[in-house]
N, C-alpha and C positions, 0 to 999 in steps of 0.2 A: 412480190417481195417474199421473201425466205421470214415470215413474223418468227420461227422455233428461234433461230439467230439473232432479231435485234431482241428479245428477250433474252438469250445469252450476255448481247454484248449491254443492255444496260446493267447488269448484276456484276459486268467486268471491268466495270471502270478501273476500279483498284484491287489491289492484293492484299491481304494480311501478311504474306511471305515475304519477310525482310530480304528475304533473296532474288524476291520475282522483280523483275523489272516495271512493272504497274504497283509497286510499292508506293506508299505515298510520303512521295518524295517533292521538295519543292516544286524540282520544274516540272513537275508532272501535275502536282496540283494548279500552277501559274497556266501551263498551256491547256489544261484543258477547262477552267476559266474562260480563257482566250478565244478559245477554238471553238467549244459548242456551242454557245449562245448565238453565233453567226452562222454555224454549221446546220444548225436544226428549223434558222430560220430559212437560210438555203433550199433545205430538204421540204420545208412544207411549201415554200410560194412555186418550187418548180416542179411538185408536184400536182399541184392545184392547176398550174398553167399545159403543164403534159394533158390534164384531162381537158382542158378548155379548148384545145387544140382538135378532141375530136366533135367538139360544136363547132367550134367557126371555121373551121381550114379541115372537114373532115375528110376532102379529096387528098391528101396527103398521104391517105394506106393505099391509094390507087397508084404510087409510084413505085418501080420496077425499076432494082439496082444488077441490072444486067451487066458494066461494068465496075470492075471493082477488083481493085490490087491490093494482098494485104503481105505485108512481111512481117513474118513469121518467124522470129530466131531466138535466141537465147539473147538475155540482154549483156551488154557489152560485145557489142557482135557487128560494133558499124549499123547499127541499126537507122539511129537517128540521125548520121549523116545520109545513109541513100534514104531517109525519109523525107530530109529539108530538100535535098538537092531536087528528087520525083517534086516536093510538091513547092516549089518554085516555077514550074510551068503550067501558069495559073489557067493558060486557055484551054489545058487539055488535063487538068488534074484538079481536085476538089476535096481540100481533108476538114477533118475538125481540128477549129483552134484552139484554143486555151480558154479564150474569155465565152468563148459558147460551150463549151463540155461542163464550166464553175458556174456562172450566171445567166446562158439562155438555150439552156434544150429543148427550149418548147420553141413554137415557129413565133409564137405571139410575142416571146419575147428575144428572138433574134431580129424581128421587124422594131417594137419597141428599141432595143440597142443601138440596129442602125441609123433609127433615123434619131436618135438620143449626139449617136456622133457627126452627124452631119449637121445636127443644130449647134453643135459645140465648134463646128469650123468654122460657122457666121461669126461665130464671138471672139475669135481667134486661139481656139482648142483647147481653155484654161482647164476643162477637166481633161482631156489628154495628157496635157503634161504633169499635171497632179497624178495621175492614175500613174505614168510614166517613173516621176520618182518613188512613190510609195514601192513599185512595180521591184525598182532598182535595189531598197532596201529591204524589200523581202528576198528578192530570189538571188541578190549579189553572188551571197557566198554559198552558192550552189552551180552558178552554171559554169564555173569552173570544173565540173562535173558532168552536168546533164544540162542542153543548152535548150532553156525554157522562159517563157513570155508568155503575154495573156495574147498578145496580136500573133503569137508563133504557132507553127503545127504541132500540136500535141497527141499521145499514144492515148484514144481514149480506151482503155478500161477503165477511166476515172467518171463514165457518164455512168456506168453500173452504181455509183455512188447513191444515185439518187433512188435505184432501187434496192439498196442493199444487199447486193448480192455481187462485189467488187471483193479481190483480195488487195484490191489497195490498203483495205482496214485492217490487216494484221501488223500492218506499222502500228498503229496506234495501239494495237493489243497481243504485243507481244507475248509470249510466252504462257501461250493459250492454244489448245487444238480447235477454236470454235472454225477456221478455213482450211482444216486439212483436206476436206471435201473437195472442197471448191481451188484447191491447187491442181486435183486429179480428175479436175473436171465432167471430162467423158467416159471413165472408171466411175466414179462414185457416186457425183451428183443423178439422183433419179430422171429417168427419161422424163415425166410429163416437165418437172420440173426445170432440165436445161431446155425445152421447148419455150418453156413460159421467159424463161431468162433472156434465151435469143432473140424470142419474138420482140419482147419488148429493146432488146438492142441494135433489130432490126427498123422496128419502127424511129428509133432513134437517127439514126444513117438514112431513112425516108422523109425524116423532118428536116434534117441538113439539106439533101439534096431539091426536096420541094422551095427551100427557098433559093441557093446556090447553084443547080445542077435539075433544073426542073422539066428542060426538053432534055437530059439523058444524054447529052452531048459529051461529058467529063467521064474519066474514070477515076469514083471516087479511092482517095487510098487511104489505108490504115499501116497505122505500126504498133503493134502488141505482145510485146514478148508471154504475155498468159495466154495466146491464144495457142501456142504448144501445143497447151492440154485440150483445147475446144476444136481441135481440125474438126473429128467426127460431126459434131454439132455444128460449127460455120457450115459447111458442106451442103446442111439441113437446107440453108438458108442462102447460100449462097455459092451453087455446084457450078457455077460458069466464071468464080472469081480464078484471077492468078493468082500464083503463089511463088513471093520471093525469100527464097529460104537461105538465111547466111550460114557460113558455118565455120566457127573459129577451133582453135584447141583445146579443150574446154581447161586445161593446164592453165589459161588464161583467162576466162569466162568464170570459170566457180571463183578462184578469190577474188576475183575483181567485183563480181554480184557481191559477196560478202563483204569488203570491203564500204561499199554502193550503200549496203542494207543498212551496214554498224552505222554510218554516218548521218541514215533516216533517222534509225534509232534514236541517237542520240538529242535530235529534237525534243523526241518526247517523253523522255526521260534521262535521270542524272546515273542510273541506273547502268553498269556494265553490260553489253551486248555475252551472254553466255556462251561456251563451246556448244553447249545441246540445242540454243537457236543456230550457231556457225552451219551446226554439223546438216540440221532441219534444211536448211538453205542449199547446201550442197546435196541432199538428199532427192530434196525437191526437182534441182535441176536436171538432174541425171535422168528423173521418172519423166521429165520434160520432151527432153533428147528423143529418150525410147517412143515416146507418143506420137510427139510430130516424126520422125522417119519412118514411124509405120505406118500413121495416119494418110499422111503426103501420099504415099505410094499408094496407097487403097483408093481414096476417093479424091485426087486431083490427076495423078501419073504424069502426062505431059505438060499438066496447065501448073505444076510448079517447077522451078527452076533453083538448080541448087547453084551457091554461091561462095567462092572462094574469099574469106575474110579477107586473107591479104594480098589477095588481087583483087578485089574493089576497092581500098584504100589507094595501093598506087595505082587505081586506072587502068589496070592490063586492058590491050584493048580490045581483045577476043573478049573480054566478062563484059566492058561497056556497053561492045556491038550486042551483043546474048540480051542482055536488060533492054535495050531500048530497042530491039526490033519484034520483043515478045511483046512491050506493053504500046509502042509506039509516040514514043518521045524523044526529043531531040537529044543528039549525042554532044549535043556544044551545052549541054548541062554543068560536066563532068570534065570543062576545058575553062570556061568562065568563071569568074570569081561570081562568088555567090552576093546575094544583096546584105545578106550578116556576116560578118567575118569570120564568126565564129562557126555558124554552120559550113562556112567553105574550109573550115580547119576540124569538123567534128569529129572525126575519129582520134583525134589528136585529146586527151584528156589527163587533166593533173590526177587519178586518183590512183593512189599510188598503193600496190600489192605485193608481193610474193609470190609469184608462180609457181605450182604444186611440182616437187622432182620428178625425177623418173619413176619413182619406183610408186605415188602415189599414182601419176600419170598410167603405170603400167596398170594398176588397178581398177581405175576408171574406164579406162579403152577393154578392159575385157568384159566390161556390163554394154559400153560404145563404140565397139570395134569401128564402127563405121564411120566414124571418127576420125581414125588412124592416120589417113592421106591429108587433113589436114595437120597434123600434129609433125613440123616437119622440123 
């Protein structure tokens, strides 16, 4: 864990700056109430259980993530439809889901869980369905956006959570430089230091697979738009993974991330999302871009596969045949309706932007040239 950081972020809870967004403001005060007294109780039991895991189940650093697919893009990028769609073909694919990234990264308690739910089918599953609607009123008015559940595949950079060292937490701490590090990942963060970060997210993905994927038979996959910034360092850790790389206009991709972000924001505070966070976000992405297309070329070359945004949404069938015969999954994925309806419609999303004109567009492509053939 990064301890210079969680001592930052306890001093930042709030702002004295009537302007900053950590102002204290109602719902700032209401949600994090809310939030930390279950968050920190989170943070300590799944820590405790992360380390109990190398007493009882210590053969688990003996597993070897030889397969392993991670897509790689910019978010808003069709990400999370070819992520549902790969990890719908459960015989030969293995990701993290929601209700293991929040409540069980430890192995001891991904066994605890399962067999928690298999005692609740004897009774006819009254916590399921309780878990189900609670499920329903938290994420409702969200997945009309981002299509999320505790039983669904989810983008874990949210397991970093438990080591502190995730930029998921500059939601919560807006208009702060304490992750500009850690957005520029393989730039800034010091080498021992994304060693230690990896390692322990490697052992994570080791603990998944020990229970799920334990003869090596699955290629486990991820989807992480922050791992942009971490090619160099995954590489470290995992030089034999593929790499599926999308790639939209980014005309399309910056305001729709920003749009994406305003909307986190506004969770956790009442507080206006600023043009100087807009602009941060836009900033961010662009250093993104530059990283993974250098990265990619450097240390994956053939083992990533670049991907046309909007010919994997409609299916082209040369970009299908390309994906499924690099990773070796069935092409009747991407022909069937999905078992959610929503993920067989996921690229399809209400959140609604402004696409940057030409002449912003032209601005950007001269930092992203490489770009340009999708910008059509």
């Amino acid at each position: 864990m990064d301890l210079a950081l969680i001592a930052k972020l306890f001093f930042s809870l709030f702002s004295f700056d009537p302007e900053n967004m950590r102002w204290f403001n109602l719902r700032r005060i209401m949600v994090s109430g809310l939030l930390l007294p279950p968050f920190l109780c989170l943070f300590i039991s799944n820590r405790i259980f992360l380390l109990l895991d190398h007493l009882f189940f210590f053969r688990f650093t003996r597993i070897k993530i030889d397969k392993a697919i991670f897509i790689i893009a910019a978010p808003r990028s069709a990400t999370t439809y070819l992520f549902h769609k790969l990890a719908s073909q459960h015989d030969r694919i293995t990701a993290f889901k929601l209700w293991e990234i929040v409540f069980a990264p430890s192995i001891i308690q991904k066994y605890l869980l399962i067999g928690l739910v298999k005692t609740d089918g004897v009774f006819g599953r009254p916590l399921q369905k309780s878990i189900l609607y609670f499920e329903s009123r938290i994420f409702g008015s969200f997945r009309h956006i981002h299509l999320i559940g505790l039983r669904l595949p989810e983008e874990d950079e949210a397991i970093l959570l438990w080591n502190f060292t995730t930029t998921c937490f500059h939601f919560f701490y807006p208009d702060t430089n304490h992750f500009d590090d850690y957005f520029l990942f393989d730039e800034r963060i010091k080498p021992a230091l994304q060693r230690k970060i990896m390692r322990y997210y490697y052992q994570c993905v080791q603990r998944h697979c020990f229970v799920f994927n334990r003869n090596g038979e699955k290629h486990f996959l991820s989807k992480n738009p922050a791992l942009m910034s971490k090619v160099k360092s995954l590489h470290y850790f995992f030089p034999q993974a593929t790499i599926l790389n999308i790639n939209r206009c980014p005309a399309k991709t910056i305001p729709s991330t920003i749009e994406l972000h305003n909307r986190i924001y506004k969770f956790f505070t009442s507080r206006k999302t600023s043009l100087e966070t807009s602009e941060k976000t836009k900033q961010i992405l662009i250093s993104w871009y530059k990283m993974a297309h250098q990265n990619l070329s450097v240390f994956y070359g053939q083992n990533s596969v670049e991907i046309d945004f909007d010919k994997l949404i409609t299916c082209d069938e040369d970009t299908i045949n390309t994906i499924c015969d690099k990773i070796n999954v069935d092409r009747a994925l991407f022909l069937k309706a999905s078992s959610n309806e929503k993920s067989e419609q996921g690229h399809v999303s209400e959140n609604r932007y402004v696409a940057i004109g030409s002449i912003g567009l032209s601005e950007i492509l001269e930092e992203l040239p490489f770009l340009t053939k999708y910008c059509r």
